[in-house]
N, C-alpha and C positions, 0 to 999 in steps of 0.2 A: 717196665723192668729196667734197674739201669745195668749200663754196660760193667761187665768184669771187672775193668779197670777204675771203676768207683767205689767198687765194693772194696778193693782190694785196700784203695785209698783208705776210707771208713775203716776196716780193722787195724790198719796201720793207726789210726787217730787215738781207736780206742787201746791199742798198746802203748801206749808213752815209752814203757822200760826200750822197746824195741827200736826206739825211734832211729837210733845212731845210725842199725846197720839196715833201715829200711831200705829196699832200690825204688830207684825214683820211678815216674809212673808219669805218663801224657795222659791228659784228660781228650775224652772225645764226647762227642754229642751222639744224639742217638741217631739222626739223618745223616751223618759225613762225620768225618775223621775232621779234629780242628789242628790242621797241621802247623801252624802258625804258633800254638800257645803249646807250653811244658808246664804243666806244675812241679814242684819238688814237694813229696810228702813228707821232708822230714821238717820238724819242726823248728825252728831255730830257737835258741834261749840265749841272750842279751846276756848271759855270765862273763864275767870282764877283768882281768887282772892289775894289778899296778903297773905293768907294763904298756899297758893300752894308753897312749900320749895324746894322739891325736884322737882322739872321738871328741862330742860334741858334749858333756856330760849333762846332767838335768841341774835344773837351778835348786838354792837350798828351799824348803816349806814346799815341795809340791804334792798334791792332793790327788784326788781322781779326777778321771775326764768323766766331767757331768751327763747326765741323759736329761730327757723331757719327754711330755707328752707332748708331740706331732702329730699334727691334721694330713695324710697323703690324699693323694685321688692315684689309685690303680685300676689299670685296665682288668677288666675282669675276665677276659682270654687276651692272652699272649699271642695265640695262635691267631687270630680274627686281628688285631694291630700287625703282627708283623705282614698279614698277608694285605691287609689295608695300603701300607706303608711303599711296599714294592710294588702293588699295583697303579696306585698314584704314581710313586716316581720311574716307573719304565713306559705307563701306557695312559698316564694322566686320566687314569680314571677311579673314581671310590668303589669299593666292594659293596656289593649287596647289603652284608652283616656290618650297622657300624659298630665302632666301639666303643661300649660301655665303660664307663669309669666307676667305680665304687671309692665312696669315703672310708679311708681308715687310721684307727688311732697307733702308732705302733711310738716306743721309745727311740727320738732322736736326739743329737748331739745340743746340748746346751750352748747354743752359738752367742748367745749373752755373757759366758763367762770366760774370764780372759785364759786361763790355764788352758781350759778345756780346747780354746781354737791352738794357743801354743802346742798342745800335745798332737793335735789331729794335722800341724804342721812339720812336725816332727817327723809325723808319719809319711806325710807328704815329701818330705826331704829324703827320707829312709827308700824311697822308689829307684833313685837315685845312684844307690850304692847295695851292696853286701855285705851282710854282717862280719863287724871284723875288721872292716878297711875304716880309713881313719877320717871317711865324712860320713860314717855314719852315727846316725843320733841317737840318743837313750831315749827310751820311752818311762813310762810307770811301770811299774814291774807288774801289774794286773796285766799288762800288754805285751810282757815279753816272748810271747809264740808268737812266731811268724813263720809264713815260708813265702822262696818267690815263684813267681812267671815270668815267665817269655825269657830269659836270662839264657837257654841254650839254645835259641837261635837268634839271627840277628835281622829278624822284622821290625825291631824298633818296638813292640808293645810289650813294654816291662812293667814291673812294681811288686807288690808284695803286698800280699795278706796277713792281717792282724787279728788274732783271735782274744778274745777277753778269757779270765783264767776259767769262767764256766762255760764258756764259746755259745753264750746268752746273743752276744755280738760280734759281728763280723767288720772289719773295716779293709775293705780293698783300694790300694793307693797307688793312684798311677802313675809313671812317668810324663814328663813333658819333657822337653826339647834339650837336647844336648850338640852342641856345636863342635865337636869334635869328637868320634867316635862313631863304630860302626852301626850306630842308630840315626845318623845324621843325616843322612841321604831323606831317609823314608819319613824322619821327624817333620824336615824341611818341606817337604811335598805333602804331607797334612795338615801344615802349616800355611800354606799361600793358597791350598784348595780351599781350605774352611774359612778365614780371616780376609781373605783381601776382596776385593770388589770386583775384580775381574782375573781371576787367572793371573793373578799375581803380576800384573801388567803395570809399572808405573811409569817408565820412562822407556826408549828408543831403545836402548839395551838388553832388554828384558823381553825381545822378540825372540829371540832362539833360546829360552831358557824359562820360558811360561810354563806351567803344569797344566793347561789346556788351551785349544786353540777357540777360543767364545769372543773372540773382541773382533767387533764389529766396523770399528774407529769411530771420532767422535764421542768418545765416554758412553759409546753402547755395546752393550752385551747381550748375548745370544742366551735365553733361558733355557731352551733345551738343552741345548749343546754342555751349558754348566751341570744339568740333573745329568746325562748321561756320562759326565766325570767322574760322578759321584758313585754311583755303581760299582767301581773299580773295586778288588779285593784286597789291592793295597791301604785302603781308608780303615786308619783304626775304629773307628766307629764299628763296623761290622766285626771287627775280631773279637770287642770287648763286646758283642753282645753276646756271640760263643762264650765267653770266658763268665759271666755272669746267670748266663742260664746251667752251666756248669755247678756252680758254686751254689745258685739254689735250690740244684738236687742234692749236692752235699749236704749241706743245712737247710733243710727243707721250714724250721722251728728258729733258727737264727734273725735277728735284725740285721739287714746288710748297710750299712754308712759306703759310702765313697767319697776319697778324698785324691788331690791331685794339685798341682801346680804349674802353672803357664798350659799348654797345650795338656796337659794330664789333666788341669783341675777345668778345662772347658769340656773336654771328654768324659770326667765324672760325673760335670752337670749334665750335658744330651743322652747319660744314658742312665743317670737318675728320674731325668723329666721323660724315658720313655717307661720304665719300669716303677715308677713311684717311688722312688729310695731317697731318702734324705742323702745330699751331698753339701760339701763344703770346698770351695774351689780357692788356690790362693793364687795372687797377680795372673788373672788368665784374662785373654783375651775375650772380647765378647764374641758370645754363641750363638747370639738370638738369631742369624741372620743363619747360622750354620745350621741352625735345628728348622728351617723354613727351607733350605734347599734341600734337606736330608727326607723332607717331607713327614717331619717324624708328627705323626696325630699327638696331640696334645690335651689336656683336660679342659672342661669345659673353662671361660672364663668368669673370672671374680665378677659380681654384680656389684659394682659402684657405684654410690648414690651421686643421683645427677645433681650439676654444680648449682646451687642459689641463686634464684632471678637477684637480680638488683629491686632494691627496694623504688617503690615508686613514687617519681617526683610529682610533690603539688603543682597545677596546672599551673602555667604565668599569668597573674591578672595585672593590670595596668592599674595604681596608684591613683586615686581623685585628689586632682589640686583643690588645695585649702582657697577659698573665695578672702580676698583680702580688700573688698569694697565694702559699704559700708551698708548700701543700696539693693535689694533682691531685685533679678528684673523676671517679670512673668509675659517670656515670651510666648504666643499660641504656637503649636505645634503642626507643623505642616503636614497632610497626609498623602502622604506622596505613595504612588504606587509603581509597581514595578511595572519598567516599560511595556508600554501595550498590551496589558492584561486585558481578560474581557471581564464582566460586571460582574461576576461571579465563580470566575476563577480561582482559587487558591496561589497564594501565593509559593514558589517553590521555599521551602526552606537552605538557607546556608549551612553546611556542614561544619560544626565550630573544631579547632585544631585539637588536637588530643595528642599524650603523650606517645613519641612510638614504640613500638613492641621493644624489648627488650632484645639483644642476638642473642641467636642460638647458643648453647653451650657447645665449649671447641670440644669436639671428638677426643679420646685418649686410646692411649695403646693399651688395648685389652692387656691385663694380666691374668694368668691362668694359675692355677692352684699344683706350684711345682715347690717343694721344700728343696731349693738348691739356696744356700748362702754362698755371693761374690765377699770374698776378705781380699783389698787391696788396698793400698797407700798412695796418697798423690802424688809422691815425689816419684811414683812408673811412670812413663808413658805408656806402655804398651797396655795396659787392663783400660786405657783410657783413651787408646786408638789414637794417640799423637806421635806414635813413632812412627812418622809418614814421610814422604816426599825424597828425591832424589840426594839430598845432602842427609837426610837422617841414618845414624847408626845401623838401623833396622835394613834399609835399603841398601845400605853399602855392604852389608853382610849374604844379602841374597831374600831378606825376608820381606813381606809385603803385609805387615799387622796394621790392617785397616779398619776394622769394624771396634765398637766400642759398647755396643747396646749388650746388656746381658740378660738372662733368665732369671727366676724368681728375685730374690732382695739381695740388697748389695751393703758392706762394711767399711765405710771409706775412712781410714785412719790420717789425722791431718799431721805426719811427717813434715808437710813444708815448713809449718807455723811452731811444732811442737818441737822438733829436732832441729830446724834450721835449714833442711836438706831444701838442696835442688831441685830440679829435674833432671833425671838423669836415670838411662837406662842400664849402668849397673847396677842400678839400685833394687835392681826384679832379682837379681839371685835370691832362692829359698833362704840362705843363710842371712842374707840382712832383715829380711822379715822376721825370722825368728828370734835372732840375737841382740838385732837393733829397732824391733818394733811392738813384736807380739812380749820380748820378756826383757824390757829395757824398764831401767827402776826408777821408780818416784816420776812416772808422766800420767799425768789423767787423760785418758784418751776420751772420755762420755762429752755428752755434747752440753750437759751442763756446767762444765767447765767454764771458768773465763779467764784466758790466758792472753798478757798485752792489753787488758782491759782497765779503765777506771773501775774503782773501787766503791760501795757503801757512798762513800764521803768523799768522791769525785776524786781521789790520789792515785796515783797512776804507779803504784806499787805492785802488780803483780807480773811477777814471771811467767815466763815459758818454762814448761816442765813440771807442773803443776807447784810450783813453789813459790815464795811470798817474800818481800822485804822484808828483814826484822827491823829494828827501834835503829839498829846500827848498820844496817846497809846489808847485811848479813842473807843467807836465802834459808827460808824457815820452808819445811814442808804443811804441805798444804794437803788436808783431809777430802780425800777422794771419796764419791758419793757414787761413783759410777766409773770405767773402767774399759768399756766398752761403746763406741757410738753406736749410732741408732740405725739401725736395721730397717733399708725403705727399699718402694719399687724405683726401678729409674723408668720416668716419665719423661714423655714426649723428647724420647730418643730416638734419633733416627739415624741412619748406614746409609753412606754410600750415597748419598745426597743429589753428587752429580752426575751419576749416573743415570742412562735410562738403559731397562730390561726390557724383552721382547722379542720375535720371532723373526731374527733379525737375517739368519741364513737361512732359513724354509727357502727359497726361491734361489739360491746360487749352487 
């Protein structure tokens, strides 16, 4: 049965006329009150006047944001995972019941088409702000209901939900990290707990100002000591799982998306890959390392055909010199036996050399069957874990984004080569991805491009930008075949490298 305050939600949904003077309403769970999150039920509508200067408007020709058919693996009790989940990470032990994953096919986000990731960043940006104020962005008008969360308290776990106009779809989009405001605090301390390699530890400094105390010296860390940080009720992770088992008692018939940016789109992905929900994460930091101390059970992993021996080399046989006399000579042959045989022994046979075995195939990092797409740019550092060490931007601001490995496939848009860009860590605002990556004109981002390349006929006429020499020096555009790069696993990535983990305070 759900709680009062659902139902109440629900008839508010299905009044629209009413929506203006609905009173808002907190959502709660059915075991505790989730004091942390507010919904607002009323609905928001994106209706906009010529006085509205500052908004982000949509670009002209924009279409819908595409679906697909999706392969998920979900847990087939919630209740059996979460209690799995908790009992690994407080008493390091697995439950009795594991958890079963089921295959299934549900409509997700068409992350091949360029619109469709611009629109779902839009959304991603929309987390950000409130309808009305002048950073926030237009969507499709399929998408213009929305309402937010977390927005009347200040825990830091905000965003806003997206309903399509037959609410077929659900898109919940989270905040990430805001550096001044009163989300900043609590931002910053889910940021150095989940992303750094030790309690946000990189230099001298950073002793009286860690988010746990797990450093052991010597680049060791104490693994307990880190799973017992995690626990903490301030870790968004735990708030948005309330927030999500919420929303799928609301829409029980709904496809849920999640979408998010910097720390929101790595929070999208760890509680996509626990619920099976297709996400889409933009410039976020890698999670893989976050969803292994969060101890979150995962699906089973992809069965990868193992690597191709080497083909096998013909034996070496040694060449017979050409006889260049003129004379054959027939010498007898001597029968020589091997030392000190007796008359009827058997001679031991020589073992003749043989090729050697081929090596083993190198080990790879399991991938598991998680529908999260990573969309970032090389010109971040931070989705790529180089915003590191004592003199980096990141460091001097108090952050510690160390990890780079991420969860299911990743979108890597070649910004350096295509735009010119740097590296350089303004470059992660939501707003440069959207305006100057995801819906910048005339660039082929697909990986069949060939941009800075010889041509056909060896002439070193083509641009950056997807455009051409003309006859006259001129830049001709150039017929885009593809739009979007290629969607892959990141392999043989690894965190934290110099570190070692282990049991390192048990005895102090």
């Amino acid at each position: 049965m759900l709680p009062s305050s659902l139902l109440l939600f629900l008839n508010a949904l299905l009044s629209l006329s009413q929506l203006a003077n609905a009173e808002q309403i907190r959502l709660t769970s059915e075991n505790e009150a989730a004091s942390h999150l507010r919904l607002s039920d009323q609905v928001h509508e994106s209706i906009w006047t010529p006085e509205d200067h500052g908004r982000i408007r949509l670009p002209p020709h924009v279409g819908n944001i595409n679906s697909r058919p999706t392969l998920l693996y979900r847990p087939r009790s919630l209740e059996v995972l979460h209690r799995n989940r908790l009992r690994s990470l407080r008493y390091a032990e697995s439950d009795a019941e594991p958890v079963i994953w089921d295959p299934v096919e549900v409509e997700g986000p068409d992350v091949d088409d360029l619109h469709t990731l611009a629109q779902l960043a839009r959304m991603a940006g929309n987390a950000y702000a409130l309808p009305g104020h002048s950073n926030w962005y237009d969507v499709d008008p399929a998408w213009n209901r929305s309402f937010p969360f977390g927005w009347e308290e200040s825990d830091g776990f905000r965003g806003h939900v997206f309903l399509s106009s037959d609410n077929s779809t659900i898109v919940l989009s989270i905040k990430g990290t805001t550096l001044q405001g009163p989300t900043s605090k609590l931002d910053k301390f889910n940021d150095n707990l989940l992303f750094s390699c030790c309690c946000a530890r990189v230099d001298i400094s950073w002793v009286f100002r860690t988010v746990c105390g797990c450093y052991s010296g010597n680049f060791k860390c104490d693994s307990q000591c880190l799973t017992n940080a995690l626990i903490e009720d301030s870790l968004f992770y735990s708030i948005g799982v309330k927030l999500i088992d919420d929303l799928r008692k609301i829409y029980p018939a709904s496809n849920l998306w999640l979408v998010g940016h910097s720390l929101g789109g790595s929070l999208a992905s760890l509680l996509g890959a626990t619920y099976g929900l297709p996400a889409v994460a933009f410039e976020a930091p890698g999670e893989r390392l976050a969803a292994t101390r969060l101890h979150l059970p995962l699906p089973p992993p992809m069965s990868s055909p193992s690597l191709p021996s080497p083909p096998a080399l013909p034996s070496p046989s040694i060449p017979k010199a050409k006889s260049t006399s003129k004379f054959k000579w027939h010498l007898p042959r001597p029968k020589l036996r091997f030392p000190f045989p007796g008359k009827h022994t058997s001679q031991p046979s020589i073992p003749i050399p043989t090729q050697p075995p081929p090596p083993p195939a190198q080990p790879r990092v399991p991938t598991h069957h998680i529908a999260t797409t990573h969309v970032y740019h090389n010109a971040d550092p931070i989705p790529q874990g180089t915003c590191t060490g004592i003199g980096s931007p990141c460091a001097q601001a108090g952050y510690a984004l160390e990890t780079r490995c991420h969860l299911g496939k990743s979108i890597v848009f070649d910004s350096v080569h295509k735009l010119g860009w740097g590296v350089d860590v303004r470059k992660h605002v939501i707003r440069q991805v959207i305006t100057k990556v995801l819906e910048a004109d005339g660039v082929c981002w697909g990986d069949d491009d060939s941009d800075d390349k010889e041509d056909d006929d060896g002439n070193d006429d083509v641009l950056s930008k997807g455009r051409k020499k003309g006859k006259h020096g001129e830049k001709e555009p150039v017929e885009c075949t593809k739009y979007v790069p290629k969607r892959d696993y990141e392999r043989d990535c690894v965190d934290c490298f110099k570190w070692e983990f282990g049991d390192f305070k048990k005895d102090k």
